[in-house]
C-alpha positions as CSV (number, residue, x, y, z in Angstrom):
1,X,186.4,12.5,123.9
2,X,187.8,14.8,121.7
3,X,186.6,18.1,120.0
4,X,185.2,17.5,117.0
5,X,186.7,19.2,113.5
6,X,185.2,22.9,112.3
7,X,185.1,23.1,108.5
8,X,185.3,26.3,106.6
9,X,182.4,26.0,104.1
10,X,182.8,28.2,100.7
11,X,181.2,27.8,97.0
12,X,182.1,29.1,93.6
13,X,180.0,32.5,94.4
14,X,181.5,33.6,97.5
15,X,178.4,34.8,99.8
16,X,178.8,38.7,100.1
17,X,176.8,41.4,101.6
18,X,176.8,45.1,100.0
19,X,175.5,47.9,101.7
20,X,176.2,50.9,99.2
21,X,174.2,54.2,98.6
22,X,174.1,55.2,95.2
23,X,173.0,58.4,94.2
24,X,172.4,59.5,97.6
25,X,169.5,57.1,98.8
26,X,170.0,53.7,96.8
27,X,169.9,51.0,98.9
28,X,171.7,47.3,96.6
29,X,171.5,44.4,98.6
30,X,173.6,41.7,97.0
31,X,173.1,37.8,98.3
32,X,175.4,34.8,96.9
33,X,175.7,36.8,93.5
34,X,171.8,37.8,92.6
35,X,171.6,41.4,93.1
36,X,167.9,43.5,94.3
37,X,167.4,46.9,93.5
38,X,165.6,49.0,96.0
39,X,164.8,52.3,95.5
40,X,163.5,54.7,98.5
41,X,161.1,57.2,98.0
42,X,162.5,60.7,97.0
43,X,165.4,58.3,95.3
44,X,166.5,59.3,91.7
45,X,167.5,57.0,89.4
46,X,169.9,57.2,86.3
47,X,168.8,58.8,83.1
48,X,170.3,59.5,79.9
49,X,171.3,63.1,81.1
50,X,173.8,61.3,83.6
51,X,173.4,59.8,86.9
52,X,171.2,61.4,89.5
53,X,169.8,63.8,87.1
54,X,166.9,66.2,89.5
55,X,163.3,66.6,87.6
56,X,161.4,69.6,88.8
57,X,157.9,69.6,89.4
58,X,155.9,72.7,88.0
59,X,153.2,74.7,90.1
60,X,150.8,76.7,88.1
61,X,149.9,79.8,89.8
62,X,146.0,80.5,91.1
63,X,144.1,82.9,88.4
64,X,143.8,86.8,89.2
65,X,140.8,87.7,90.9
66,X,138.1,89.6,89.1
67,X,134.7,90.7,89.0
68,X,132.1,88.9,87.1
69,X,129.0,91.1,87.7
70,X,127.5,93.7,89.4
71,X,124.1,94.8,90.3
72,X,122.7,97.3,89.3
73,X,124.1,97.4,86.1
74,X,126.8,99.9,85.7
75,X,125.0,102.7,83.6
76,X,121.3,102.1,85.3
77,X,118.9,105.2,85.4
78,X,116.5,104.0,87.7
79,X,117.6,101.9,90.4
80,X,114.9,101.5,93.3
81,X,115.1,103.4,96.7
82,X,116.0,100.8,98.5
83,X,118.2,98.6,95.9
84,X,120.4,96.4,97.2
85,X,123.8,96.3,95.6
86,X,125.6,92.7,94.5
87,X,129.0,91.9,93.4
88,X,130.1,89.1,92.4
89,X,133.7,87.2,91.9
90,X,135.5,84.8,90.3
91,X,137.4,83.4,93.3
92,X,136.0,83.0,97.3
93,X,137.5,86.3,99.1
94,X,139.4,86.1,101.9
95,X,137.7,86.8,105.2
96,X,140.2,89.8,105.8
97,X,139.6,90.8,102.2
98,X,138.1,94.7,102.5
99,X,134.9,95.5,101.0
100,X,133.3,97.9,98.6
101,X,132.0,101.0,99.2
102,X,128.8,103.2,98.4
103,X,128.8,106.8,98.0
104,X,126.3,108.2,98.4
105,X,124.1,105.6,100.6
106,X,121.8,105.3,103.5
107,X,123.4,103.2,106.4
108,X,123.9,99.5,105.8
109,X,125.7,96.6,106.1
110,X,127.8,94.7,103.4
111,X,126.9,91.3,103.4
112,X,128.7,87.9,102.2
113,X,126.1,86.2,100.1
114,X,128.5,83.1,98.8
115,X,131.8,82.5,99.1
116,X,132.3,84.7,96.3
117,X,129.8,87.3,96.6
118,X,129.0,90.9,98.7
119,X,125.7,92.0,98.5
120,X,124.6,96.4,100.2
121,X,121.6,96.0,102.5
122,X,120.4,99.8,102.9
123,X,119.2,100.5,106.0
124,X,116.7,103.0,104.8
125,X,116.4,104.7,101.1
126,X,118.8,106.2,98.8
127,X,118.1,109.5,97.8
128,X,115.7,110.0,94.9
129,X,117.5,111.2,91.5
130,X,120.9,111.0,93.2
131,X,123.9,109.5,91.4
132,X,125.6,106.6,93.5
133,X,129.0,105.6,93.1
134,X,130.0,101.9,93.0
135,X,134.1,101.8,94.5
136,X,135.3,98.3,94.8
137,X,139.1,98.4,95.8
138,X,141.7,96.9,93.9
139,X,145.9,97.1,93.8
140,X,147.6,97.0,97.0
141,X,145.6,96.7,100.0
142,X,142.8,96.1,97.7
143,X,140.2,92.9,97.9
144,X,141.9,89.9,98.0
145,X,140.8,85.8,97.4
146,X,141.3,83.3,99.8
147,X,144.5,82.1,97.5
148,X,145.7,85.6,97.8
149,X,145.5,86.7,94.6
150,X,144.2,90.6,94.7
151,X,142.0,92.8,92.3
152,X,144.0,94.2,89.8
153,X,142.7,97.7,89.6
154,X,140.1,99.3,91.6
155,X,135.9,99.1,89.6
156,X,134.3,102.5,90.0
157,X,131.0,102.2,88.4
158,X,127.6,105.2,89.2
159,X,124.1,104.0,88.8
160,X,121.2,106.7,89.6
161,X,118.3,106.3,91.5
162,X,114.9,106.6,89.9
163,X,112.7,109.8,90.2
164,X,110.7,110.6,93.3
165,X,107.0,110.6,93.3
166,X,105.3,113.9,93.2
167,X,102.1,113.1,95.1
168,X,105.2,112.3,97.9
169,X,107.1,115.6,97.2
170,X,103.6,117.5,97.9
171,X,103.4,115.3,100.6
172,X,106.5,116.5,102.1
173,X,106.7,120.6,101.2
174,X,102.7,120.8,102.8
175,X,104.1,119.2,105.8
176,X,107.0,121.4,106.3
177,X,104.0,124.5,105.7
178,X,105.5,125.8,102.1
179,X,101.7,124.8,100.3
180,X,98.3,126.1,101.2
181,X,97.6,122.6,101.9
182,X,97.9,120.2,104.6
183,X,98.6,116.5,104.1
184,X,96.6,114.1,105.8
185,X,97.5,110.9,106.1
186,X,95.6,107.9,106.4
187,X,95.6,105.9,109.4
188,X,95.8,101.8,109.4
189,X,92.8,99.7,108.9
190,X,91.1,98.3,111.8
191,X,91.4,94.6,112.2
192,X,88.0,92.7,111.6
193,X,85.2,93.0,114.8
194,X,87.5,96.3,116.0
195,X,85.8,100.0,115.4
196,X,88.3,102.6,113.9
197,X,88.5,104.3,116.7
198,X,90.0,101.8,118.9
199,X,92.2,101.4,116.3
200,X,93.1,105.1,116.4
201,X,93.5,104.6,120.2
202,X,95.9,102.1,119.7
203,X,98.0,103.8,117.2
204,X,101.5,106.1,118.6
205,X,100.8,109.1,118.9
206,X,97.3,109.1,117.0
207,X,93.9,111.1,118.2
208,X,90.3,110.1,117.4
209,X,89.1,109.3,114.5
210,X,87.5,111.9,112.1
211,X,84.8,109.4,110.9
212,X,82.2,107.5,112.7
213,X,83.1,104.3,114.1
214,X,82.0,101.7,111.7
215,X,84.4,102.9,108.9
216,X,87.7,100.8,108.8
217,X,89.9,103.8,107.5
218,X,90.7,106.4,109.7
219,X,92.2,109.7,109.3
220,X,95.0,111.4,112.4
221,X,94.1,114.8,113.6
222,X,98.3,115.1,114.4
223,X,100.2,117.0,111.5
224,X,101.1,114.8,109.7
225,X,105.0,115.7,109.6
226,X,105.0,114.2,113.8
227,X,104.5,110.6,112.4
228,X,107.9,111.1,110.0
229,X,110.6,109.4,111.2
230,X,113.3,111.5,113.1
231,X,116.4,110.1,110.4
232,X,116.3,111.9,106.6
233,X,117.4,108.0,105.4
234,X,114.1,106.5,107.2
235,X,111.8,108.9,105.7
236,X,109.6,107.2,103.0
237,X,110.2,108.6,99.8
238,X,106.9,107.1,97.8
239,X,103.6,108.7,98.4
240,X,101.8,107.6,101.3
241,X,98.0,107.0,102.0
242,X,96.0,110.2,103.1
243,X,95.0,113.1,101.6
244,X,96.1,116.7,100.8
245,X,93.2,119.4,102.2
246,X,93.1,123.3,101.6
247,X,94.5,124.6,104.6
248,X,92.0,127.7,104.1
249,X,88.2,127.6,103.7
250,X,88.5,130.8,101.2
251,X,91.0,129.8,99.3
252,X,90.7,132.1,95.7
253,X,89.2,130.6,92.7
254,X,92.4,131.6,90.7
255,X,94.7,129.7,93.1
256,X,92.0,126.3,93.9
257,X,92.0,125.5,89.6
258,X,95.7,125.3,89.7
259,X,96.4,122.5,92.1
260,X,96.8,118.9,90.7
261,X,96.8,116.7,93.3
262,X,100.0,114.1,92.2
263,X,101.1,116.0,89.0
264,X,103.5,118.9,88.4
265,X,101.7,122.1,88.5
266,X,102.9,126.0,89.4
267,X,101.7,125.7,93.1
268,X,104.1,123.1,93.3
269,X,107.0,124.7,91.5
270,X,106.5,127.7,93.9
271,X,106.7,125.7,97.0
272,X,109.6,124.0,95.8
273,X,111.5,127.5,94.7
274,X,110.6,129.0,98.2
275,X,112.0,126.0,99.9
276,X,115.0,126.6,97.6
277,X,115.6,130.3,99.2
278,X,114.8,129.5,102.4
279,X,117.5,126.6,102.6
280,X,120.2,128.4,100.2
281,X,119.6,126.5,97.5
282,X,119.1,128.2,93.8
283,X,115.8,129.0,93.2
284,X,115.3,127.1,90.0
285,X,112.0,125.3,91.2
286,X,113.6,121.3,89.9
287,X,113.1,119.1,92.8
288,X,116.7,117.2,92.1
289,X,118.7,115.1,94.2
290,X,119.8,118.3,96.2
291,X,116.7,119.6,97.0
292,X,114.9,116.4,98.1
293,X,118.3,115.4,100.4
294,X,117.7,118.9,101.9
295,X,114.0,118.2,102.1
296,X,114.1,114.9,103.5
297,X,116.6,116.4,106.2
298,X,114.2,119.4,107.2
299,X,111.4,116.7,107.5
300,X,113.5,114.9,110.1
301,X,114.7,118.1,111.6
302,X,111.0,119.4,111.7
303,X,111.7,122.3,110.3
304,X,109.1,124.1,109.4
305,X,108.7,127.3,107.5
306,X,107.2,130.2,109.6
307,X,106.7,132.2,106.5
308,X,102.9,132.8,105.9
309,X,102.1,131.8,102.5
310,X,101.3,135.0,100.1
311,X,99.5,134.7,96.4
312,X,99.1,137.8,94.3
313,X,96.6,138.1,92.1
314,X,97.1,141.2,89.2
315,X,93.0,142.2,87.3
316,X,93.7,143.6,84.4
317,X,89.8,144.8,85.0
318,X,89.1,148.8,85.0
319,X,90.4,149.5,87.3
320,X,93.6,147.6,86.9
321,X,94.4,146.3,90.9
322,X,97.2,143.8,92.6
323,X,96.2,141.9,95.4
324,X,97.8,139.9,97.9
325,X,96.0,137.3,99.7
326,X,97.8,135.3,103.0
327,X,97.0,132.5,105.0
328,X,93.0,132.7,104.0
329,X,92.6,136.5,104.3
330,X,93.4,139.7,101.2
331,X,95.5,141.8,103.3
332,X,96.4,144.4,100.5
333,X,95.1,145.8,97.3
334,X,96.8,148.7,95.6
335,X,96.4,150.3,91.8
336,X,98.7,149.3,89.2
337,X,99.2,150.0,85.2
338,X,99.9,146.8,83.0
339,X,101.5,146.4,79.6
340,X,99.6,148.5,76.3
341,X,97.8,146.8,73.8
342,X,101.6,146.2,71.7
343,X,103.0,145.2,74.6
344,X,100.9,143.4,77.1
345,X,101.2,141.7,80.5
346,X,100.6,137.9,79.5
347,X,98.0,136.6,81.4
348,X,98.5,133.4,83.4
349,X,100.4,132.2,86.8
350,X,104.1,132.7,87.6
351,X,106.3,132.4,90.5
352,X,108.5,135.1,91.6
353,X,112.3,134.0,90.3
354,X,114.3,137.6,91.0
355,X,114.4,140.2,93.8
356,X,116.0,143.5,93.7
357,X,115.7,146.2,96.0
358,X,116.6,148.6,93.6
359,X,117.9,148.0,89.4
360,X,118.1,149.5,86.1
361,X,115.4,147.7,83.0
362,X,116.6,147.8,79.4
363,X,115.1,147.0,76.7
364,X,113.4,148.7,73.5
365,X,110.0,150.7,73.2
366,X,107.7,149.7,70.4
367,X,109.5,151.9,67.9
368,X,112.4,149.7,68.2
369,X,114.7,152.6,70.3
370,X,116.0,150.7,73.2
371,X,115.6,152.4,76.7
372,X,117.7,152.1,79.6
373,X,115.9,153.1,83.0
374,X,118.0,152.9,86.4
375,X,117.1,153.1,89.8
376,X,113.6,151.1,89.8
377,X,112.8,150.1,93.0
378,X,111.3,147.2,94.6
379,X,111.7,144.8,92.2
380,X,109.9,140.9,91.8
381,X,110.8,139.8,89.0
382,X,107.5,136.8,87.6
383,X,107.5,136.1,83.9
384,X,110.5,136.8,81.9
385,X,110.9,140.7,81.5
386,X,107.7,141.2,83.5
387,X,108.3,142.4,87.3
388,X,106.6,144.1,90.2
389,X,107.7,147.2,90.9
390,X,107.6,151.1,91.6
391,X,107.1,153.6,89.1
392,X,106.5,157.5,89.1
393,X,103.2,157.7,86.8
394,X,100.7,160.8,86.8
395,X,97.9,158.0,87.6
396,X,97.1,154.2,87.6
397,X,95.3,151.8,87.2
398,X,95.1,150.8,83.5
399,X,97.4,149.9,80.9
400,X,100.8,152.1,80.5
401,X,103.5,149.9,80.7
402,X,105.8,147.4,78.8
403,X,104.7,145.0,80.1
404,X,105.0,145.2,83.9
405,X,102.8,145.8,86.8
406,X,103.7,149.4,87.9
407,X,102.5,150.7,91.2
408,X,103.7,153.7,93.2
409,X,107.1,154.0,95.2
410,X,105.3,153.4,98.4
411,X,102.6,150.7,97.5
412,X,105.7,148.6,95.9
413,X,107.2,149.4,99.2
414,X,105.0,147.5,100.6
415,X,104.0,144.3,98.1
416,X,108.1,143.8,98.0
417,X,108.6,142.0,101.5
418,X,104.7,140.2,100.4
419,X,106.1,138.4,97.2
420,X,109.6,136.5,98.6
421,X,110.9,134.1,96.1
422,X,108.2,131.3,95.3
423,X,105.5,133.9,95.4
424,X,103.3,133.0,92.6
425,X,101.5,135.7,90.8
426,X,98.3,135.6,88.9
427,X,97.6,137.9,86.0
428,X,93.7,137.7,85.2
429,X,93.0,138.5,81.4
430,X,90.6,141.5,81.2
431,X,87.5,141.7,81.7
432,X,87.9,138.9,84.4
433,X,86.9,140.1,88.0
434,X,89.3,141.0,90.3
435,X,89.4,138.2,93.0
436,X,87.0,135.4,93.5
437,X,86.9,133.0,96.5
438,X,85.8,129.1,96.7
439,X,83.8,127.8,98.9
């Protein structure tokens, strides 16, 4: 048998395979004449600017990250004691981005409230009156969002804190012993069916209860300055329960009608102005920012004053006498000449503002001839041009002066260490009675 014949098929449209890349990654496929066009992704076709022409795609950048509020208000003149500080973004921050800052502040923590948003918890209060600055960092090294974009330029913003109360600055300046009166605060109310003194019993630190035991308020026979917490930022700065007592049972009559219990008032201004001297501060008698940091700090500290506390009292009375009664007791009395008839001592109370051990007055006589006097000694300076102070007169004890309360060398001697700075002084209009006591 014999091999059969192979034939050689063709056609008019030779069968032909292509493989070709155009353009880099263009893939034709040709098959007995009919042509497919594949295209594989990331493959450019022709265009009218020439074969394989590239089209960029365009990436818009993230927005610059800003601040879109802050609280409190940039500005704010009375911002609680224990505000809490918000600020808020336009863009989520990164979790490396830094944080703002406070200055000054209690201790506290910075917080992420949103994705966008720090808030200040204060661990404590800020300090009455005092102006707080706001620093959120920008530029290099500044906060950042989670996109990268920083804060242009770095927000510093104050706000103050409000005013502190002055039932609380009483509060304070009787516990650290600069008022004649002691503050006594109020101990918790005793749950229902339990007597005040068990209550008492229960509190730190706390004694028996001044009242009788069905009353459900009782009072601690501690001072009231061991209950204050041992950190200045702890220390509450609004007026607590309790009640301010006179320290002394004889406590003048002059010196009793001045106090005001919650309201400004010249005991207080004395306190504060000896508190002033005694911590370096100037004796100006404003309870600012400076003073109450200082006096929140000697509260923690427990320091309290061993000065005794001294209150002159000037009778304009025949015969004209000063005074000076301390801690409850008059423990001198000496003559002294106020001002004439055309140049009188003003009655009313003043605290002492200057001290000299020695220093020359000016001023002019009532004929209008100015008079220049140095070397007067023991000087406590009270009301203006008016002052405590020695003298060299034939006699006192009535009216020869300009004005001030003259006294001999060695009585002034001796009131000068009595009247430190805060000292108040009372000058009794005649014919007012030298010094009564209250009850």
């Amino acid at each position: 048998m014999g091999l059969g014949k192979r034939t050689r098929t063709t056609d008019s449209s030779p069968r032909r395979r292509v493989l070709g890349i155009v353009t880099g990654l263009v893939l034709v496929i040709a098959l007995g004449g009919a042509g497919t066009l594949i295209a594989l992704q990331g493959a450019h076709t022709p265009s009218a600017n020439g074969p394989g022409t590239h089209h960029p795609t365009t990436t818009v950048p993230p927005p610059p990250l800003t601040i879109t509020s802050v609280s409190p208000s940039p500005g704010t003149a009375d911002a609680a004691f224990d505000t809490s500080v918000t600020v808020d973004f336009s863009q989520p921050l990164a979790t490396n981005s830094p944080l703002p800052t406070l200055s000054p502040a209690p201790p506290g923590n910075w917080v992420r409230t949103a994705p966008a948003a720090v808030r200040f918890v204060p661990d404590g209060y800020f300090t009455p009156y005092s102006t707080v600055q706001l620093r959120v960092p920008g530029g290099p090294g500044g906060m950042r969002s989670r996109s990268g974009q920083g804060l242009s330029n770095t927000l510093r913003k104050n706000f103050v804190i409000e005013g502190g109360s002055e039932l609380r600055l009483q509060q304070l300046l009787s516990e650290l012993g600069y008022l004649p009166l002691q503050f006594v605060p109020a101990a918790p109310a005793a749950p229902a069916g339990q007597s005040a003194v068990a209550i008492a019993k229960l509190s730190p630190g706390s004694h028996h209860s001044r009242q009788d035991t069905t009353t459900t308020t009782t009072t601690s026979s501690l001072p009231a300055i061991d209950s204050e917490p041992s950190v200045a930022t702890e220390i509450p700065v609004q007026a607590l329960a309790g009640s301010l007592v006179w320290s002394f049972s004889n406590t003048p009559a002059s010196l009793a009608e001045l106090w005001k219990p919650g309201l400004a008032n010249v005991i207080t201004t004395g306190a504060v102005m000896a508190f002033e001297s005694a911590h370096g501060l100037t004796t100006d008698g404003e309870a600012g920012p400076t003073v109450w940091s200082d006096l929140l700090q000697a509260v923690a500290r427990r320091q309290v004053t061993t000065s005794p506390y001294d209150y002159v009292v000037v009778s304009q009375s025949s015969p004209e006498t000063a005074s000076v009664w301390r801690d409850g007791q008059i423990i001198f009395t000496t003559l002294v000449n106020t001002g004439i008839a055309v140049a009188p001592t003003a009655p009313g109370t003043y605290p002492v503002f200057a001290h000299y051990l020695v220093t020359t007055m000016t001023g002019k006589n009532p004929d209008g001839k100015p008079y220049k006097d140095p070397g007067i000694p023991w000087v406590s300076y009270f009301n203006g041009g008016d002052a405590l102070h020695g003298y060299i007169r034939a006699s006192y004890g009535f009216p020869q002066s300009l004005g001030c309360v003259e006294m001999t060398y060695a009585d002034a001697e001796t009131m000068f260490p009595l009247t430190p700075l805060g000292t108040l002084v009372t000058v009794l209009p005649s014919p007012v009675q030298p010094l009564r006591r209250s009850s």
